[in-house]
N, C-alpha and C positions, 0 to 999 in steps of 0.2 A: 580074388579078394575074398577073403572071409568077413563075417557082418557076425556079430553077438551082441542080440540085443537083452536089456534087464529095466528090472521097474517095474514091472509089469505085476498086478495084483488088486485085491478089492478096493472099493471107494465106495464111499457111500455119491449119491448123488448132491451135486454143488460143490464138490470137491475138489480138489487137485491133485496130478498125479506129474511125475516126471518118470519122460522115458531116457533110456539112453544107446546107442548104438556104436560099439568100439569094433572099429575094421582092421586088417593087420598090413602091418607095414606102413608106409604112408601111403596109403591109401586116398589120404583126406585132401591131399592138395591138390587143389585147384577142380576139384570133382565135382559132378552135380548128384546127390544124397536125397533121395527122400525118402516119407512112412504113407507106409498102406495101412490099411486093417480089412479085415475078412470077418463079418459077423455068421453065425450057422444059417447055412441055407443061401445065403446072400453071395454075389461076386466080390472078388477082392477092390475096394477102391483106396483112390489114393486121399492123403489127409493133407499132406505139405510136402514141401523138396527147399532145397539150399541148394548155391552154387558157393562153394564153400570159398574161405578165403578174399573172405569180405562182400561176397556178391549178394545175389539177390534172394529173396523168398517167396515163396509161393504157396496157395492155400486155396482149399477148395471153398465155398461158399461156407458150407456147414458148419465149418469150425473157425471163419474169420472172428478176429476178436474174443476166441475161448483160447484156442492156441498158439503158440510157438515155438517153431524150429531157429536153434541156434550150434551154431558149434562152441565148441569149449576147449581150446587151443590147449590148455594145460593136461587134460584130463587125455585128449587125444579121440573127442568124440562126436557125437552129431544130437543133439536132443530137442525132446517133444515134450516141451512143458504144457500139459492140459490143466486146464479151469475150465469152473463152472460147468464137470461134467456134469451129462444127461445116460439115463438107461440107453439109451439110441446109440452112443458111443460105446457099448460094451465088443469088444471084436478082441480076435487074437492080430495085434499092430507089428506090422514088421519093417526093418529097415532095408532099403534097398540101394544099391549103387550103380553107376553107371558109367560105363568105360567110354563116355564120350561125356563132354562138359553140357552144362544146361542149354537149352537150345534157345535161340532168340524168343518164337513163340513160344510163349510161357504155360498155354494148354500142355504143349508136347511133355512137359515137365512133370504132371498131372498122370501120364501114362503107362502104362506097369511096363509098355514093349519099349520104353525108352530105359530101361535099368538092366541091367546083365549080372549083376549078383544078389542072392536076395539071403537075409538072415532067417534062422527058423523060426523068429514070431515069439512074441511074450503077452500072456493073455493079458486083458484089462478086465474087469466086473468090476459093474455099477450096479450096486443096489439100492 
Protein backbone atom coordinates (compact mmCIF):
# COMPACT_ATOMS: atom_id res chain seq x y z
CA UNK A 1 0.00 0.00 0.00
CA UNK A 2 1.15 3.35 -0.83
CA UNK A 3 0.18 6.31 1.94
CA UNK A 4 0.56 10.25 0.38
CA UNK A 5 -0.05 12.41 2.75
CA UNK A 6 -0.70 16.58 2.11
CA UNK A 7 -1.71 19.56 4.25
CA UNK A 8 0.97 19.95 5.86
CA UNK A 9 2.45 23.58 6.42
CA UNK A 10 2.67 26.75 8.77
CA UNK A 11 0.09 27.79 11.47
CA UNK A 12 0.20 30.29 13.46
CA UNK A 13 -0.54 28.96 16.99
CA UNK A 14 -4.67 28.53 18.02
CA UNK A 15 -5.12 27.50 14.61
CA UNK A 16 -6.31 24.86 12.62
CA UNK A 17 -4.99 22.76 10.11
CA UNK A 18 -6.24 19.63 8.04
CA UNK A 19 -4.23 16.71 7.19
CA UNK A 20 -4.98 14.23 4.59
CA UNK A 21 -3.78 10.87 3.66
CA UNK A 22 -4.84 9.18 0.09
CA UNK A 23 -3.64 5.21 -0.07
CA UNK A 24 -3.94 3.54 -3.36
CA UNK A 25 -6.26 0.99 -4.38
CA UNK A 26 -8.69 0.32 -1.73
CA UNK A 27 -6.82 0.20 0.60
CA UNK A 28 -9.36 1.90 3.01
CA UNK A 29 -11.69 -0.88 3.64
CA UNK A 30 -12.31 -2.08 6.67
CA UNK A 31 -8.43 -1.09 7.56
CA UNK A 32 -7.10 0.15 10.78
CA UNK A 33 -5.24 3.88 9.68
CA UNK A 34 -3.59 6.08 11.96
CA UNK A 35 -1.05 9.56 12.12
CA UNK A 36 2.19 9.74 13.86
CA UNK A 37 4.28 12.85 14.10
CA UNK A 38 8.19 12.91 14.72
CA UNK A 39 9.19 16.22 16.18
CA UNK A 40 13.61 16.83 15.71
CA UNK A 41 15.32 15.03 18.25
CA UNK A 42 12.08 13.27 19.67
CA UNK A 43 10.75 9.49 18.79
CA UNK A 44 8.04 9.04 16.43
CA UNK A 45 4.73 8.91 18.43
CA UNK A 46 1.29 8.32 17.56
CA UNK A 47 -1.53 11.18 17.38
CA UNK A 48 -4.79 9.05 16.53
CA UNK A 49 -5.88 5.66 14.34
CA UNK A 50 -9.38 4.88 12.70
CA UNK A 51 -10.75 1.59 12.04
CA UNK A 52 -12.22 2.84 9.09
CA UNK A 53 -15.59 1.92 7.75
CA UNK A 54 -17.50 3.30 10.42
CA UNK A 55 -15.44 1.91 13.48
CA UNK A 56 -13.87 3.37 16.07
CA UNK A 57 -11.13 6.22 17.00
CA UNK A 58 -8.59 6.49 18.99
CA UNK A 59 -6.37 9.31 20.38
CA UNK A 60 -3.56 9.79 22.60
CA UNK A 61 -4.21 12.02 25.75
CA UNK A 62 -2.45 15.16 24.14
CA UNK A 63 -4.48 15.95 21.52
CA UNK A 64 -8.01 14.59 22.94
CA UNK A 65 -10.44 17.22 22.14
CA UNK A 66 -7.98 19.49 19.64
CA UNK A 67 -8.13 16.71 17.14
CA UNK A 68 -9.78 14.49 14.68
CA UNK A 69 -9.52 11.58 12.54
CA UNK A 70 -12.05 10.89 10.14
CA UNK A 71 -12.29 9.28 6.81
CA UNK A 72 -13.86 10.97 3.86
CA UNK A 73 -15.49 8.25 1.81
CA UNK A 74 -15.77 10.70 -1.35
CA UNK A 75 -12.49 12.04 -1.53
CA UNK A 76 -11.13 8.38 -0.78
CA UNK A 77 -8.95 9.38 2.42
CA UNK A 78 -8.16 9.34 6.04
CA UNK A 79 -7.97 12.88 7.80
CA UNK A 80 -6.37 14.77 10.84
CA UNK A 81 -8.43 17.78 11.49
CA UNK A 82 -6.26 19.73 14.16
CA UNK A 83 -7.34 22.76 16.31
CA UNK A 84 -6.41 24.81 18.68
CA UNK A 85 -2.71 24.05 17.65
CA UNK A 86 0.15 24.56 20.10
CA UNK A 87 4.20 25.09 19.30
CA UNK A 88 4.36 21.36 21.00
CA UNK A 89 2.55 19.96 18.04
CA UNK A 90 4.95 21.20 15.44
CA UNK A 91 6.52 17.43 14.04
CA UNK A 92 6.78 16.07 10.41
CA UNK A 93 2.91 13.91 10.79
CA UNK A 94 2.59 10.77 8.88
CA UNK A 95 0.01 8.50 7.92
CA UNK A 96 0.26 5.02 8.50
CA UNK A 97 -1.49 1.63 7.74
CA UNK A 98 -1.85 -1.47 8.76
CA UNK A 99 -2.34 -4.94 7.17
CA UNK A 100 -4.29 -6.25 10.01
CA UNK A 101 -7.65 -4.48 11.35
CA UNK A 102 -7.55 -2.32 14.73
CA UNK A 103 -7.07 -4.58 17.59
CA UNK A 104 -9.58 -4.92 20.29
CA UNK A 105 -7.05 -3.29 22.86
CA UNK A 106 -7.06 0.07 21.75
CA UNK A 107 -3.39 1.11 23.28
CA UNK A 108 -2.19 -1.55 20.57
CA UNK A 109 -3.71 1.01 18.02
CA UNK A 110 -1.56 3.69 19.48
CA UNK A 111 1.78 1.67 18.27
CA UNK A 112 3.89 2.39 15.24
CA UNK A 113 4.82 -1.87 15.18
CA UNK A 114 1.07 -2.30 14.62
CA UNK A 115 1.21 -0.39 11.00
CA UNK A 116 3.19 -2.05 8.02
CA UNK A 117 3.03 0.96 5.56
CA UNK A 118 3.98 4.16 6.49
CA UNK A 119 3.73 7.51 4.17
CA UNK A 120 6.76 10.04 3.87
CA UNK A 121 5.43 12.54 6.38
CA UNK A 122 4.20 16.32 5.71
CA UNK A 123 5.70 18.84 7.85
CA UNK A 124 3.32 20.99 10.35
CA UNK A 125 4.99 24.46 11.89
CA UNK A 126 3.47 26.30 14.41
CA UNK A 127 4.48 29.47 15.07
Amino acid sequence: VQLVESGGGLVQAGGSQRLSCAASGSAYRSACVGWFRQAPGREREAVAAISTGGGRTYYVDSVKGRFTISEDNTEDTVDLVMTSLKPEDAAMYYCAWSLWTCATVDMLNLRANHYTSWGQGTQVTVS
